[in-house]
C-alpha positions, 0 to 999 in steps of 0.5 A: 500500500502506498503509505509514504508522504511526499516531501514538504514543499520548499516556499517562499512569500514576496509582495511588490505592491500594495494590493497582493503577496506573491507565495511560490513553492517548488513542488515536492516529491512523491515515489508512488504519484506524480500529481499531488494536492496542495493547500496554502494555509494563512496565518496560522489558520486551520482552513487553507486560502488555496487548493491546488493540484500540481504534477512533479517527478524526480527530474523536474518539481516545478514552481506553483505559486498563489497570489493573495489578494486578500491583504491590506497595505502595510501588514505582515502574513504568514503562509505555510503549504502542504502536500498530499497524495492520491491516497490521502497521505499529506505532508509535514506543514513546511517553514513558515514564510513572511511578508509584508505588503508595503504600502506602495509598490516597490518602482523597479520590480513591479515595473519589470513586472508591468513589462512582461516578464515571464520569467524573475529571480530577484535571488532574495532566498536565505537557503538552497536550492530553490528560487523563486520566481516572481513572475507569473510564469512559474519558471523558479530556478534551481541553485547548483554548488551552493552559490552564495545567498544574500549578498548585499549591497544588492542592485536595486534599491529597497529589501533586496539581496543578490547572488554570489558565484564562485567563476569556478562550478556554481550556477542556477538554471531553470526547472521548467524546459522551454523554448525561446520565441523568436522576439525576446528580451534579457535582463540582469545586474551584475558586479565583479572585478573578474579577468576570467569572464565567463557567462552572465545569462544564457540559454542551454539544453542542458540542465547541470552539465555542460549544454551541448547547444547553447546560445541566445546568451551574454557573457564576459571576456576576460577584458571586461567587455561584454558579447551578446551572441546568438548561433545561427551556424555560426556565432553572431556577436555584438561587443560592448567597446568598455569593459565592466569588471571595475567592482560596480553594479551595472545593468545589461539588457539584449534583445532580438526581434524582427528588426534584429539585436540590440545590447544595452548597458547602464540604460544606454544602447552599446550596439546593434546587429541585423540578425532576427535569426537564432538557434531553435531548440528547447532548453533552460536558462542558466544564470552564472555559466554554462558552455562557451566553447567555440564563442569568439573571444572565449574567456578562460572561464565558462563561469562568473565569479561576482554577483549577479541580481535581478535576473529577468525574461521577457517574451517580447523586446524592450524598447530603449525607453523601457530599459532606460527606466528600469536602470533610472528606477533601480536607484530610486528610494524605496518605501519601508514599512516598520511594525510597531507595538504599543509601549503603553496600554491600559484601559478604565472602568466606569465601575471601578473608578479608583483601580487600575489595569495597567498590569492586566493582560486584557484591554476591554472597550465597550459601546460607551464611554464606561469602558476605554482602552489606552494604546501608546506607541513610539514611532521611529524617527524615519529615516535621512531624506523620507518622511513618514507616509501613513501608518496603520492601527491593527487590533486583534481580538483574543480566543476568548468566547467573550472577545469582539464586539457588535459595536463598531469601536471609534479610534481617537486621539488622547490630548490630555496625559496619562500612564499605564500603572497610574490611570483610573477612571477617575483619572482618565486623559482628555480624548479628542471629539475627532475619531480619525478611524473605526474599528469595525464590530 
Protein backbone atom coordinates (compact mmCIF):
# COMPACT_ATOMS: atom_id res chain seq x y z
CA UNK A 1 0.00 0.00 0.00
CA UNK A 2 1.00 3.49 -0.79
CA UNK A 3 1.76 4.87 2.82
CA UNK A 4 4.65 7.37 2.25
CA UNK A 5 4.23 11.24 2.32
CA UNK A 6 5.84 13.38 -0.32
CA UNK A 7 8.28 15.79 1.00
CA UNK A 8 7.41 19.40 2.29
CA UNK A 9 7.17 21.71 -0.08
CA UNK A 10 10.05 24.46 -0.04
CA UNK A 11 8.01 28.20 -0.02
CA UNK A 12 8.81 31.50 -0.34
CA UNK A 13 6.47 34.64 0.17
CA UNK A 14 7.23 38.16 -1.65
CA UNK A 15 4.55 41.45 -2.00
CA UNK A 16 5.77 44.04 -4.79
CA UNK A 17 2.78 46.20 -4.42
CA UNK A 18 0.16 47.12 -2.13
CA UNK A 19 -2.89 45.13 -3.32
CA UNK A 20 -1.38 41.39 -3.21
CA UNK A 21 1.52 38.62 -1.52
CA UNK A 22 3.02 36.53 -4.06
CA UNK A 23 3.57 32.97 -2.49
CA UNK A 24 5.55 30.24 -4.59
CA UNK A 25 6.77 26.58 -3.66
CA UNK A 26 8.54 24.10 -5.51
CA UNK A 27 6.73 21.15 -5.96
CA UNK A 28 7.81 18.13 -3.97
CA UNK A 29 8.26 14.61 -4.16
CA UNK A 30 6.06 11.72 -4.47
CA UNK A 31 7.69 7.95 -5.32
CA UNK A 32 4.37 6.49 -5.78
CA UNK A 33 2.31 9.69 -7.59
CA UNK A 34 3.19 12.33 -9.86
CA UNK A 35 0.06 14.57 -9.11
CA UNK A 36 -0.17 15.87 -5.88
CA UNK A 37 -2.81 18.09 -3.70
CA UNK A 38 -1.52 21.28 -2.48
CA UNK A 39 -3.16 23.92 0.48
CA UNK A 40 -1.83 27.10 1.05
CA UNK A 41 -2.57 27.99 4.92
CA UNK A 42 -2.53 31.95 6.40
CA UNK A 43 -1.55 32.88 9.46
CA UNK A 44 -1.87 30.03 11.17
CA UNK A 45 -5.38 29.03 10.12
CA UNK A 46 -6.60 25.96 10.00
CA UNK A 47 -8.63 26.22 6.84
CA UNK A 48 -6.28 26.75 3.57
CA UNK A 49 -6.98 30.01 1.42
CA UNK A 50 -5.96 27.88 -1.70
CA UNK A 51 -6.14 24.32 -3.28
CA UNK A 52 -4.50 23.41 -5.88
CA UNK A 53 -3.28 20.24 -7.80
CA UNK A 54 0.42 20.03 -9.44
CA UNK A 55 2.20 17.20 -11.22
CA UNK A 56 6.06 16.93 -10.16
CA UNK A 57 8.74 13.54 -10.87
CA UNK A 58 12.25 13.27 -9.71
CA UNK A 59 13.92 15.43 -12.60
CA UNK A 60 11.51 18.37 -12.72
CA UNK A 61 9.27 19.91 -9.31
CA UNK A 62 8.18 22.92 -10.86
CA UNK A 63 7.41 26.04 -9.40
CA UNK A 64 3.32 26.92 -8.10
CA UNK A 65 2.60 29.83 -6.60
CA UNK A 66 -0.87 31.67 -5.10
CA UNK A 67 -1.48 35.18 -5.29
CA UNK A 68 -3.16 36.50 -2.47
CA UNK A 69 -5.44 39.43 -2.84
CA UNK A 70 -6.81 39.44 0.36
CA UNK A 71 -4.40 41.97 2.25
CA UNK A 72 -4.25 45.31 3.30
CA UNK A 73 -1.03 47.60 2.85
CA UNK A 74 1.26 47.53 5.41
CA UNK A 75 0.70 44.46 7.47
CA UNK A 76 2.81 41.23 7.78
CA UNK A 77 1.42 37.42 6.53
CA UNK A 78 2.42 34.26 7.07
CA UNK A 79 1.73 31.23 4.90
CA UNK A 80 2.59 27.87 5.27
CA UNK A 81 1.72 24.70 2.47
CA UNK A 82 1.28 21.04 2.42
CA UNK A 83 1.30 18.27 0.04
CA UNK A 84 -0.81 15.41 -0.43
CA UNK A 85 -1.14 12.18 -2.41
CA UNK A 86 -3.72 10.27 -4.12
CA UNK A 87 -4.01 8.20 -1.08
CA UNK A 88 -4.62 10.79 1.34
CA UNK A 89 -1.10 10.75 2.66
CA UNK A 90 -0.01 14.52 3.48
CA UNK A 91 2.90 16.09 4.31
CA UNK A 92 4.55 17.94 7.23
CA UNK A 93 3.48 21.99 7.20
CA UNK A 94 6.50 23.36 5.61
CA UNK A 95 8.54 26.60 7.28
CA UNK A 96 6.95 29.49 7.66
CA UNK A 97 7.07 32.14 5.11
CA UNK A 98 6.72 36.07 5.91
CA UNK A 99 5.94 39.13 4.24
CA UNK A 100 4.78 42.39 4.41
CA UNK A 101 2.71 44.41 1.81
CA UNK A 102 4.37 47.65 1.54
CA UNK A 103 2.39 50.32 1.18
CA UNK A 104 3.48 51.22 -2.24
CA UNK A 105 4.75 49.27 -4.80
CA UNK A 106 8.18 48.93 -4.80
CA UNK A 107 9.43 51.02 -8.60
CA UNK A 108 11.72 48.64 -10.27
CA UNK A 109 10.35 45.36 -9.61
CA UNK A 110 6.82 45.91 -10.27
CA UNK A 111 7.94 47.63 -13.33
CA UNK A 112 9.71 44.70 -14.67
CA UNK A 113 6.57 43.00 -13.75
CA UNK A 114 4.48 45.79 -15.76
CA UNK A 115 6.58 44.85 -18.93
CA UNK A 116 6.02 41.31 -19.01
CA UNK A 117 8.37 39.45 -17.94
CA UNK A 118 7.75 35.98 -17.99
CA UNK A 119 10.39 34.60 -16.07
CA UNK A 120 12.14 36.71 -12.47
CA UNK A 121 14.82 35.80 -9.91
CA UNK A 122 15.39 38.52 -7.76
CA UNK A 123 17.57 35.63 -5.52
CA UNK A 124 16.17 37.01 -2.19
CA UNK A 125 16.02 33.32 -0.62
CA UNK A 126 18.49 32.66 2.56
CA UNK A 127 18.62 28.80 1.71
CA UNK A 128 19.36 26.17 -1.27
CA UNK A 129 18.07 25.00 -3.60
CA UNK A 130 15.02 26.69 -4.65
CA UNK A 131 14.28 30.31 -6.26
CA UNK A 132 11.67 31.77 -6.75
CA UNK A 133 10.22 33.32 -9.40
CA UNK A 134 8.32 36.17 -9.04
CA UNK A 135 6.98 36.18 -12.43
CA UNK A 136 3.63 34.88 -13.15
CA UNK A 137 5.39 32.38 -15.49
CA UNK A 138 6.40 29.58 -12.68
CA UNK A 139 9.72 29.48 -14.01
CA UNK A 140 11.66 29.15 -10.44
CA UNK A 141 15.22 28.17 -10.79
CA UNK A 142 17.44 25.76 -9.14
CA UNK A 143 20.88 26.62 -7.01
CA UNK A 144 23.91 24.15 -8.07
CA UNK A 145 27.20 24.39 -5.93
CA UNK A 146 25.72 26.46 -3.47
CA UNK A 147 26.42 29.79 -4.61
CA UNK A 148 26.38 32.27 -2.04
CA UNK A 149 22.85 33.78 -0.86
CA UNK A 150 22.11 37.38 0.29
CA UNK A 151 24.82 39.18 -0.79
CA UNK A 152 24.48 42.96 -0.10
CA UNK A 153 24.77 45.98 -1.30
CA UNK A 154 22.26 44.27 -3.87
CA UNK A 155 21.39 46.30 -7.39
CA UNK A 156 18.35 47.59 -6.71
CA UNK A 157 17.24 49.92 -4.01
CA UNK A 158 14.98 48.66 -1.01
CA UNK A 159 14.58 44.90 0.98
CA UNK A 160 16.86 43.35 -1.97
CA UNK A 161 19.54 40.91 -1.98
CA UNK A 162 21.98 39.30 -4.94
CA UNK A 163 23.89 36.21 -5.64
CA UNK A 164 27.33 35.19 -5.31
CA UNK A 165 29.14 32.87 -7.95
CA UNK A 166 32.45 31.33 -7.44
CA UNK A 167 33.52 31.52 -11.54
CA UNK A 168 34.52 28.18 -10.90
CA UNK A 169 31.04 25.17 -10.63
CA UNK A 170 28.30 27.32 -9.43
CA UNK A 171 25.23 28.20 -11.46
CA UNK A 172 21.38 28.46 -11.43
CA UNK A 173 19.01 27.12 -14.10
CA UNK A 174 15.83 26.79 -14.87
CA UNK A 175 13.35 23.90 -13.71
CA UNK A 176 10.98 24.14 -16.26
CA UNK A 177 12.31 23.12 -20.41
CA UNK A 178 11.17 25.94 -22.52
CA UNK A 179 11.66 27.09 -25.60
CA UNK A 180 12.51 30.59 -26.64
CA UNK A 181 10.39 32.72 -29.35
CA UNK A 182 11.63 34.49 -31.99
CA UNK A 183 11.10 38.07 -30.01
CA UNK A 184 12.68 38.20 -26.53
CA UNK A 185 14.31 40.26 -24.27
CA UNK A 186 17.35 39.58 -21.46
CA UNK A 187 17.76 41.30 -18.41
CA UNK A 188 20.12 41.13 -15.47
CA UNK A 189 22.73 43.19 -12.79
CA UNK A 190 25.88 42.23 -12.29
CA UNK A 191 29.02 43.10 -10.32
CA UNK A 192 32.71 41.86 -10.39
CA UNK A 193 36.46 42.51 -10.60
CA UNK A 194 36.84 39.41 -12.52
CA UNK A 195 39.57 38.63 -15.55
CA UNK A 196 38.26 35.24 -16.23
CA UNK A 197 34.78 36.40 -17.98
CA UNK A 198 32.79 33.83 -18.04
CA UNK A 199 28.62 33.55 -18.68
CA UNK A 200 26.47 36.04 -17.05
CA UNK A 201 22.97 34.71 -18.66
CA UNK A 202 22.39 32.08 -21.45
CA UNK A 203 20.21 29.62 -22.80
CA UNK A 204 21.37 25.66 -22.95
CA UNK A 205 19.73 22.40 -23.48
CA UNK A 206 21.07 21.02 -20.64
CA UNK A 207 20.24 21.22 -17.13
CA UNK A 208 23.89 20.69 -14.74
CA UNK A 209 26.02 19.52 -17.25
CA UNK A 210 27.62 21.34 -19.86
CA UNK A 211 24.52 22.47 -22.71
CA UNK A 212 25.61 20.87 -25.95
CA UNK A 213 23.56 23.83 -27.85
CA UNK A 214 23.72 26.81 -26.20
CA UNK A 215 23.44 30.33 -27.41
CA UNK A 216 20.79 33.43 -27.08
CA UNK A 217 23.42 34.44 -24.22
CA UNK A 218 25.67 37.43 -22.64
CA UNK A 219 28.94 36.60 -21.26
CA UNK A 220 32.35 38.12 -20.48
CA UNK A 221 35.69 38.39 -21.59
CA UNK A 222 38.49 38.34 -19.69
CA UNK A 223 38.93 42.31 -20.52
CA UNK A 224 35.60 43.14 -19.06
CA UNK A 225 33.96 43.89 -22.26
CA UNK A 226 30.62 42.14 -22.76
CA UNK A 227 29.22 39.97 -26.09
CA UNK A 228 25.87 39.18 -26.90
CA UNK A 229 25.67 36.41 -29.24
CA UNK A 230 23.22 34.44 -30.59
CA UNK A 231 24.04 30.76 -33.20
CA UNK A 232 22.92 30.76 -36.37
CA UNK A 233 25.51 28.15 -37.83
CA UNK A 234 27.76 30.44 -36.84
CA UNK A 235 28.45 32.82 -33.73
CA UNK A 236 26.86 36.22 -34.21
CA UNK A 237 28.14 38.82 -31.85
CA UNK A 238 27.87 42.34 -30.51
CA UNK A 239 30.64 43.52 -28.24
CA UNK A 240 30.36 46.43 -25.78
CA UNK A 241 33.74 48.92 -26.54
CA UNK A 242 34.18 49.31 -22.41
CA UNK A 243 34.52 46.61 -20.01
CA UNK A 244 32.58 46.33 -16.92
CA UNK A 245 34.59 44.33 -14.29
CA UNK A 246 35.55 47.60 -12.16
CA UNK A 247 33.76 46.28 -8.77
CA UNK A 248 30.36 48.06 -9.73
CA UNK A 249 26.93 47.09 -10.07
CA UNK A 250 25.96 47.66 -13.83
CA UNK A 251 22.80 46.66 -15.86
CA UNK A 252 22.76 44.68 -19.12
CA UNK A 253 20.00 44.16 -21.49
CA UNK A 254 19.90 42.07 -25.15
CA UNK A 255 17.20 41.62 -27.11
CA UNK A 256 16.39 40.45 -30.56
CA UNK A 257 13.39 40.70 -32.51
CA UNK A 258 12.30 41.15 -36.29
CA UNK A 259 14.34 44.41 -36.75
CA UNK A 260 17.49 42.42 -35.06
CA UNK A 261 19.80 42.57 -31.98
CA UNK A 262 20.23 45.38 -29.75
CA UNK A 263 22.73 45.47 -26.28
CA UNK A 264 22.38 47.98 -23.80
CA UNK A 265 24.25 48.65 -20.65
CA UNK A 266 23.65 51.10 -17.69
CA UNK A 267 20.17 52.33 -19.68
CA UNK A 268 22.35 53.36 -22.96
CA UNK A 269 22.45 51.20 -26.41
CA UNK A 270 26.06 49.90 -26.74
CA UNK A 271 25.36 48.04 -30.16
CA UNK A 272 23.32 46.74 -32.62
CA UNK A 273 23.04 43.86 -35.15
CA UNK A 274 20.66 42.99 -38.47
CA UNK A 275 20.28 39.48 -37.28
CA UNK A 276 16.47 38.10 -36.34
CA UNK A 277 17.66 34.63 -36.69
CA UNK A 278 18.67 32.08 -33.65
CA UNK A 279 19.37 28.59 -32.83
CA UNK A 280 15.72 26.77 -32.15
CA UNK A 281 15.79 24.27 -29.75
CA UNK A 282 14.43 23.79 -26.23
CA UNK A 283 16.30 24.08 -23.37
CA UNK A 284 16.73 26.03 -19.99
CA UNK A 285 18.01 29.49 -18.66
CA UNK A 286 21.44 29.44 -16.59
CA UNK A 287 22.46 32.44 -14.85
CA UNK A 288 26.40 32.16 -13.97
CA UNK A 289 27.73 29.73 -16.50
CA UNK A 290 27.16 27.40 -18.88
CA UNK A 291 29.20 26.13 -22.43
CA UNK A 292 31.28 28.61 -24.01
CA UNK A 293 33.24 26.51 -26.40
CA UNK A 294 33.81 27.82 -29.61
CA UNK A 295 32.44 31.62 -28.96
CA UNK A 296 34.64 34.50 -30.36
CA UNK A 297 36.96 35.81 -27.55
CA UNK A 298 36.15 32.63 -25.41
CA UNK A 299 37.18 33.74 -21.77
CA UNK A 300 39.14 31.40 -19.66
CA UNK A 301 36.22 30.61 -17.54
CA UNK A 302 32.66 29.47 -18.75
CA UNK A 303 31.69 30.61 -15.24
CA UNK A 304 31.25 34.04 -13.49
CA UNK A 305 32.84 34.90 -10.37
CA UNK A 306 30.53 38.06 -8.78
CA UNK A 307 27.31 38.63 -8.48
CA UNK A 308 24.51 38.65 -10.18
CA UNK A 309 20.68 40.11 -9.09
CA UNK A 310 17.66 40.79 -10.93
CA UNK A 311 17.56 38.14 -13.44
CA UNK A 312 14.69 38.69 -15.61
CA UNK A 313 12.95 37.02 -19.27
CA UNK A 314 10.84 38.63 -21.19
CA UNK A 315 8.78 37.06 -24.32
CA UNK A 316 8.98 40.45 -26.15
CA UNK A 317 11.53 43.16 -26.99
CA UNK A 318 12.10 46.06 -24.55
CA UNK A 319 12.31 49.48 -26.43
CA UNK A 320 15.17 51.76 -25.38
CA UNK A 321 12.62 53.61 -23.34
CA UNK A 322 11.81 50.99 -21.05
CA UNK A 323 15.14 49.84 -20.34
CA UNK A 324 16.26 53.30 -19.66
CA UNK A 325 13.57 53.25 -16.73
CA UNK A 326 14.35 50.03 -15.40
CA UNK A 327 18.09 51.32 -14.99
CA UNK A 328 16.55 55.05 -13.81
CA UNK A 329 14.00 53.00 -11.14
CA UNK A 330 16.94 50.71 -9.58
CA UNK A 331 18.40 53.56 -7.64
CA UNK A 332 15.01 55.36 -6.84
CA UNK A 333 14.06 55.16 -2.97
CA UNK A 334 12.18 52.83 -1.72
CA UNK A 335 9.10 52.88 0.85
CA UNK A 336 9.99 50.50 4.40
CA UNK A 337 7.34 49.86 6.35
CA UNK A 338 8.31 49.36 10.39
CA UNK A 339 5.97 47.29 12.57
CA UNK A 340 5.47 48.90 15.89
CA UNK A 341 3.89 47.63 19.38
CA UNK A 342 2.12 49.58 21.87
CA UNK A 343 4.78 50.93 24.58
CA UNK A 344 1.96 51.67 26.98
CA UNK A 345 -1.76 50.47 27.05
CA UNK A 346 -4.10 50.15 29.92
CA UNK A 347 -7.94 50.82 29.98
CA UNK A 348 -10.73 52.14 32.77
CA UNK A 349 -13.84 51.19 34.03
CA UNK A 350 -16.70 53.19 34.81
CA UNK A 351 -17.42 50.76 37.54
CA UNK A 352 -14.35 50.88 39.00
CA UNK A 353 -13.47 54.47 39.38
CA UNK A 354 -10.31 54.36 41.57
CA UNK A 355 -8.33 50.94 40.17
CA UNK A 356 -6.13 50.27 37.59
CA UNK A 357 -5.50 47.82 34.88
CA UNK A 358 -2.35 48.80 33.82
CA UNK A 359 -0.68 45.37 34.77
CA UNK A 360 -3.87 43.28 33.37
CA UNK A 361 -3.05 41.39 30.04
CA UNK A 362 -6.73 42.44 28.63
CA UNK A 363 -7.67 45.56 27.27
CA UNK A 364 -11.62 45.84 27.48
CA UNK A 365 -13.93 48.53 25.47
CA UNK A 366 -17.30 48.74 25.28
CA UNK A 367 -20.00 50.90 23.48
CA UNK A 368 -19.67 53.85 25.59
CA UNK A 369 -17.55 55.83 27.42
CA UNK A 370 -17.85 53.35 30.50
CA UNK A 371 -15.08 51.37 29.40
CA UNK A 372 -11.75 52.77 27.20
CA UNK A 373 -8.80 51.46 26.34
CA UNK A 374 -5.41 53.26 26.16
CA UNK A 375 -2.71 52.49 23.39
CA UNK A 376 0.82 54.45 23.17
CA UNK A 377 3.11 53.92 20.64
CA UNK A 378 6.84 55.06 19.86
CA UNK A 379 7.34 55.96 16.48
CA UNK A 380 10.64 55.76 14.89
CA UNK A 381 12.10 58.67 13.61
CA UNK A 382 12.08 57.99 9.90
CA UNK A 383 14.95 57.94 8.20
CA UNK A 384 17.72 60.75 6.26
CA UNK A 385 15.67 62.00 3.15
CA UNK A 386 11.80 60.28 3.75
CA UNK A 387 9.06 61.31 5.54
CA UNK A 388 6.51 59.27 7.21
CA UNK A 389 3.75 58.26 4.61
CA UNK A 390 0.87 56.64 6.76
CA UNK A 391 0.91 54.44 9.32
CA UNK A 392 -1.97 51.67 10.39
CA UNK A 393 -3.65 50.50 13.75
CA UNK A 394 -4.16 46.64 13.81
CA UNK A 395 -6.02 45.31 16.61
CA UNK A 396 -6.74 41.56 17.35
CA UNK A 397 -9.41 40.02 19.29
CA UNK A 398 -8.05 37.25 21.82
CA UNK A 399 -9.72 33.33 21.59
CA UNK A 400 -11.80 34.25 24.32
CA UNK A 401 -15.51 33.37 23.60
CA UNK A 402 -16.34 36.85 25.32
CA UNK A 403 -13.70 38.68 22.87
CA UNK A 404 -15.43 41.11 19.85
CA UNK A 405 -17.84 43.11 19.97
CA UNK A 406 -21.35 44.08 17.94
CA UNK A 407 -20.42 47.99 18.24
CA UNK A 408 -18.36 49.37 15.81
CA UNK A 409 -15.34 50.95 18.05
CA UNK A 410 -14.06 54.52 17.47
CA UNK A 411 -10.07 55.35 17.41
CA UNK A 412 -9.49 58.86 18.87
CA UNK A 413 -6.75 60.60 19.83
CA UNK A 414 -5.52 61.13 23.68
CA UNK A 415 -4.77 65.09 24.09
CA UNK A 416 -4.70 65.09 27.82
CA UNK A 417 -1.74 62.96 29.58
CA UNK A 418 -1.88 59.55 31.21
CA UNK A 419 0.23 56.45 32.31
CA UNK A 420 -0.26 52.74 32.16
CA UNK A 421 0.45 51.98 36.27
CA UNK A 422 -1.39 55.47 37.31
CA UNK A 423 -4.51 55.86 35.01
CA UNK A 424 -8.12 55.09 36.65
CA UNK A 425 -11.37 56.20 35.52
CA UNK A 426 -11.41 58.88 37.92
CA UNK A 427 -8.18 59.96 36.11
CA UNK A 428 -8.70 59.31 32.99
CA UNK A 429 -6.95 61.94 29.84
CA UNK A 430 -8.89 64.11 27.86
CA UNK A 431 -9.99 62.35 24.43
CA UNK A 432 -10.38 64.20 21.28
CA UNK A 433 -14.28 64.83 19.89
CA UNK A 434 -12.44 63.86 16.40
CA UNK A 435 -12.44 59.73 15.60
CA UNK A 436 -9.60 59.53 12.85
CA UNK A 437 -10.92 55.60 12.27
CA UNK A 438 -13.14 52.88 13.24
CA UNK A 439 -12.53 49.51 14.45
CA UNK A 440 -15.46 47.79 12.83
CA UNK A 441 -17.75 45.38 15.06
Amino acid sequence: PDVGAPTVPSVSAESVKPTEAHVRWRASLDTDDTKLTYKVYRNGGSTPVYTVDGDSVEWSRPQLSFTDTNVTAGSTYSYRVTATDGAGNASALSSTATVTVPTSAQKYAAKVLDDGANLYWRYDESATPFVGDTSSGDQSGIHVNGPSLRQTPAAVTGPSTAIGFNGSDQIVYSDKRTTVPSQYSIETWFKTTTTSGGKLVGFGDNTTRASGNYDKHVYMRNDGRLVYGVWTGSARTITSSNGYNDGSWHHVVATQGSSGMALYVDGSQVGTLAESNSQAYSGYWHVGGDNLNGWPNQPSSNYFNGQIDETAIYPSVLSAAQVQSHYTLASAPADSVQTVRATDDTYVNAGAASTNYGTSTSLAVRGSAAYETYLRFALPAAPAGTVLKSARLAVKTTTLSTAGSTDDIAVRPVTGSWTAAGTTYTSRPAVSSTSVGTLTG
